[in-house]
C-alpha positions in Angstrom: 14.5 -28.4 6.4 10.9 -28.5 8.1 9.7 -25.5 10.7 7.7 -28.7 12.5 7.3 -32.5 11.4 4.0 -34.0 10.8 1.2 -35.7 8.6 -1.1 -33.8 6.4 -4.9 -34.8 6.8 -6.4 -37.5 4.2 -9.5 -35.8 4.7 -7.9 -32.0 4.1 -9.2 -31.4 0.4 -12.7 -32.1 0.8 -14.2 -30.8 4.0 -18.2 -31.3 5.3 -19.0 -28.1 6.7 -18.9 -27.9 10.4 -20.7 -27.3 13.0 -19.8 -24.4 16.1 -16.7 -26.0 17.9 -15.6 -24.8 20.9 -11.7 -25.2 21.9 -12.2 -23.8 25.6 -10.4 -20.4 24.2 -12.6 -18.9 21.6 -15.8 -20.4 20.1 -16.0 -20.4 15.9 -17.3 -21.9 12.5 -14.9 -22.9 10.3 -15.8 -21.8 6.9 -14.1 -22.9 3.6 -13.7 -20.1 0.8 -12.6 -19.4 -2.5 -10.7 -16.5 -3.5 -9.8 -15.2 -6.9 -5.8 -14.0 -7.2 -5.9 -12.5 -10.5 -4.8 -9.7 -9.2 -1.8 -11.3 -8.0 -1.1 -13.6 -10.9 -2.2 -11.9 -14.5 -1.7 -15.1 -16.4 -3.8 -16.7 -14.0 -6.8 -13.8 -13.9 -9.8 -16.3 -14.6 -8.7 -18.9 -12.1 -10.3 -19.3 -8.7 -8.6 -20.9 -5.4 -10.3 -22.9 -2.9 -8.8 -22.3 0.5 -9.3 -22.7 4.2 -9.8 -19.8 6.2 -7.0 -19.2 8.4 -9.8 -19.1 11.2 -10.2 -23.4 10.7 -6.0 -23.6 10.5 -5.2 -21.9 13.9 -8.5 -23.7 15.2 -7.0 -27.1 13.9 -3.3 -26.1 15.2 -4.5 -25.2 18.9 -6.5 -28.6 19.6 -3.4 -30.1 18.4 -0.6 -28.5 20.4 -2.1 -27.4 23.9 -4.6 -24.7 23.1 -4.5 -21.1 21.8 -1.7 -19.9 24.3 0.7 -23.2 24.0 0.2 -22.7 20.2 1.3 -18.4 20.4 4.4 -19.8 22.2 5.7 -22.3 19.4 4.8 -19.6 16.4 6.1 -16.3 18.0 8.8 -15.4 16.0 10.9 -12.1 16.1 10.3 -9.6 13.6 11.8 -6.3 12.9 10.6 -3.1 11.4 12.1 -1.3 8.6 14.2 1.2 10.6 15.6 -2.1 12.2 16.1 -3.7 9.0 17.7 -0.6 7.6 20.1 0.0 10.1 21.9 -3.8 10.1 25.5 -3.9 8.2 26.0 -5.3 4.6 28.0 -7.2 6.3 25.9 -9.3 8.6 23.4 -9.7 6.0 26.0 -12.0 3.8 26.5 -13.5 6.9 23.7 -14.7 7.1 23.1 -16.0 3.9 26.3 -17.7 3.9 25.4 -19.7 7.4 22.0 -20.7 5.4 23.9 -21.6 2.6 26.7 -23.6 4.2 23.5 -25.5 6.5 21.6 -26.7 3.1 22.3 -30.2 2.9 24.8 -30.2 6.4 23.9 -30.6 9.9 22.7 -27.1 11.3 24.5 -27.8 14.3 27.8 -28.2 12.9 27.8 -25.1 11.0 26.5 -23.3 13.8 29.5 -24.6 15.8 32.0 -23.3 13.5 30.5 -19.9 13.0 33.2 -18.1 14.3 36.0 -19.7 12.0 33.7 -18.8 9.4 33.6 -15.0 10.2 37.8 -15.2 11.1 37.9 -16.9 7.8 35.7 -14.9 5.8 37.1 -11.2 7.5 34.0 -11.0 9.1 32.1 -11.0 5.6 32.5 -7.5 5.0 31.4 -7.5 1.3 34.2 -5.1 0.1 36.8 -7.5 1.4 35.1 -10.5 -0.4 35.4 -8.8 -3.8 39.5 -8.8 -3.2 39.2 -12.9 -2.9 41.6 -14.4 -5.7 42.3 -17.5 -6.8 44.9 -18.1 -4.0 42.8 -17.1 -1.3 39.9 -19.3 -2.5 42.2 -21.9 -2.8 43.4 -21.6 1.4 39.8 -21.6 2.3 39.7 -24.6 0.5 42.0 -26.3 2.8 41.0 -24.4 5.8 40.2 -27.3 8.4 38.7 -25.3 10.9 35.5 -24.4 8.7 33.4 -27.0 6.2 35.1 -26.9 3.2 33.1 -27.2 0.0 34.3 -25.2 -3.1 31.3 -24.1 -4.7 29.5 -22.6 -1.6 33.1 -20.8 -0.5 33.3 -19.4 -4.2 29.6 -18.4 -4.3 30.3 -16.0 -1.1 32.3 -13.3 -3.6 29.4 -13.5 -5.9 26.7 -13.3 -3.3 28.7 -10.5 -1.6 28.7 -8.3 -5.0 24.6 -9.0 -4.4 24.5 -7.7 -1.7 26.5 -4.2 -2.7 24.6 -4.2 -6.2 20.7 -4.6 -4.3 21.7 -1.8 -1.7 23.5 0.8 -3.7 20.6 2.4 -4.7 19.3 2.6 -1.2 22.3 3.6 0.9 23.0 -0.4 2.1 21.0 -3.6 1.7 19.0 -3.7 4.9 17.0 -0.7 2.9 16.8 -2.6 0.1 14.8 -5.4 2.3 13.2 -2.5 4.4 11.8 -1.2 1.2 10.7 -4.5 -0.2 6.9 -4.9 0.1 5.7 -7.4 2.5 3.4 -8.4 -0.2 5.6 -9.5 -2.5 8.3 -11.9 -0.5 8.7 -14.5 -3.1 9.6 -11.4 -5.5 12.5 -10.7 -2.9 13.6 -14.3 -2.9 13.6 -14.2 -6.8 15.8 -11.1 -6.8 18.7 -12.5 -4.4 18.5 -15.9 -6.2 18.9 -13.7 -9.8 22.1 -11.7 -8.5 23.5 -14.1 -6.0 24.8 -18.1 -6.7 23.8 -20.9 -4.7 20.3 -19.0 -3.1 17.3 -20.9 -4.0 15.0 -23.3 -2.6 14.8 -22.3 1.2 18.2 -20.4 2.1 17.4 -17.0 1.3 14.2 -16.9 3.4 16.1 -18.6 6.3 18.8 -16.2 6.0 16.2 -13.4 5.8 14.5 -14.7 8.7 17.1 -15.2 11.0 18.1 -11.0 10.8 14.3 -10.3 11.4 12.4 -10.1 8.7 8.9 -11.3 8.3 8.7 -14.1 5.5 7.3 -17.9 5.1 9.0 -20.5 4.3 8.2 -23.3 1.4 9.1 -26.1 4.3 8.1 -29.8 3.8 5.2 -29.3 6.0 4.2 -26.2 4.7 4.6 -27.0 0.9 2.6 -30.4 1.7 0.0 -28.3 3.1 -0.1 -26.0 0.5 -0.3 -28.4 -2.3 -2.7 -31.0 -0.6 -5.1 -28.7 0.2 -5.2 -27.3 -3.8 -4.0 -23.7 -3.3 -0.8 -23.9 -6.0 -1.7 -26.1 -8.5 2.0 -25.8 -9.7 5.6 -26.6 -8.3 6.0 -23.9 -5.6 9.6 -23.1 -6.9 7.5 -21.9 -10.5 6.9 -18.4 -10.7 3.2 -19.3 -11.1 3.5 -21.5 -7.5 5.1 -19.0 -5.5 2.6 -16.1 -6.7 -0.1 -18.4 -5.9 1.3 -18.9 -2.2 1.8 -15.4 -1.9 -1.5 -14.3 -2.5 -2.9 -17.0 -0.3 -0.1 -16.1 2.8 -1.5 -11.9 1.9 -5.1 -13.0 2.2 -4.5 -15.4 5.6 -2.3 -12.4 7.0 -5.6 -10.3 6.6 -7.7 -12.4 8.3 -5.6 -13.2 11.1 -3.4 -10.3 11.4 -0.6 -12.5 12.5 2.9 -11.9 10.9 4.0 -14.1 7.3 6.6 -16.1 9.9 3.6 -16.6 12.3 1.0 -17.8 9.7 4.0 -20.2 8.4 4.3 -21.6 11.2 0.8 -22.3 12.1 0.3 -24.1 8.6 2.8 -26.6 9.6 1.7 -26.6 13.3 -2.0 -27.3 12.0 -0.6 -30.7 10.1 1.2 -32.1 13.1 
């Protein structure tokens, strides 16, 4: 699952400084820095990260895709604010992490085809209802033709559903629970679904997050090859060490471009292609 397709630079780890480039839309020098995260990763206090600065990516991702406005258009993403993300049902939120979960590994479009057999089948994923699925009823979806029928995913949706009442109790419902999250701290959020829920690692709980508005990158091919070609995780990015690296590299980009997590994503895979 890839936000854009392309080929990362052979020349991306070692840059010569350059000179003053002008794009037609803004004028800069691209500058190459290193930041210390210790204060995101303890165990990792001493160690220093070399990094583009986000100026150099977006300049990169323009001349490569039309110019500054051509590039806004492929990276706008839809983002909601807390009050948004607060007021959205339990129920659409396992909705939504069921559709990412039944698209791993299946063609999107299929899925997305089906959707509404899934909600007819699923009583419209109200988490309550889910808890009441016995072994008969898993068995029915099991032979339900009208949605994709793969036992482990259609018994994960019980667990996942007890996930999201568990998260959002304290909170008064699970879009508070997100609401409340800090934007910091996304891979901590991903961690947290993945701990309660079944089946939500790798890339379906940020897509599922995404899709109901919230602001988080994704660990993409593009944007994982970027992120490991260019030295800023020096460790597997599903590692707890990995994804605290990326995170404090997606905080510090985020302040220098004030573009949203989804945006800056984006852009990295954008700036490869």
């Amino acid at each position: 699952m890839q936000e854009v397709r392309g080929s990362i630079p052979r020349s991306s780890t070692k840059f010569k400084k350059p000179q003053s480039t002008d794009y037609g839309f803004f004028r800069f020098k691209p500058s190459l820095v290193f930041f210390t995260f210790g204060a995101h990763n303890e165990a990792n206090s001493n160690e220093t990260v070399f990094m583009e600065h986000f100026d150099h990516i977006f300049a990169r991702a323009c001349a490569r895709h039309g110019g500054e406005a051509a590039l806004r258009r492929l990276i706008a993403t839809p983002v909601l604010g807390p009050a948004e993300l607060a007021a959205i049902p339990d129920d659409r939120w396992l909705s939504s992490f069921t559709m990412s979960l039944f698209q791993s590994g299946f063609v999107w479009r299929v899925i997305r085809d089906k959707w509404p057999d899934f909600e007819r089948a699923f009583f419209g994923f109200d988490p309550h209802k889910m808890l009441l699925l016995d072994e008969h009823h898993l068995e029915r979806l099991n032979h339900d033709p009208s949605i994709v029928r793969h036992a482990k995913k259609i018994a994960a949706v019980p667990v996942n559903a007890q996930m999201v009442l568990t998260l959002g109790r304290e909170h008064g419902g699970f879009g508070a629970f997100v609401a409340n999250w800090p934007t910091t701290d996304m891979v901590g959020l991903w961690q947290q679904i993945r701990r309660h829920g079944r089946l939500l690692g790798g890339n379906i709980a940020p897509y599922a997050l995404r899709r109901l508005g919230v602001d988080t990158f994704l660990f993409t091919g593009d944007v994982g090859g970027y992120l490991q070609h260019h030295g800023v995780v020096d460790a597997a990015l599903g590692s707890k060490k990995g994804m605290s690296q990326a995170q404090a590299a997606f905080n510090t980009w985020r302040e220098q471009s004030g573009l949203s997590l989804s945006e800056i994503s984006k852009t990295l895979a954008f700036s490869i292609g």
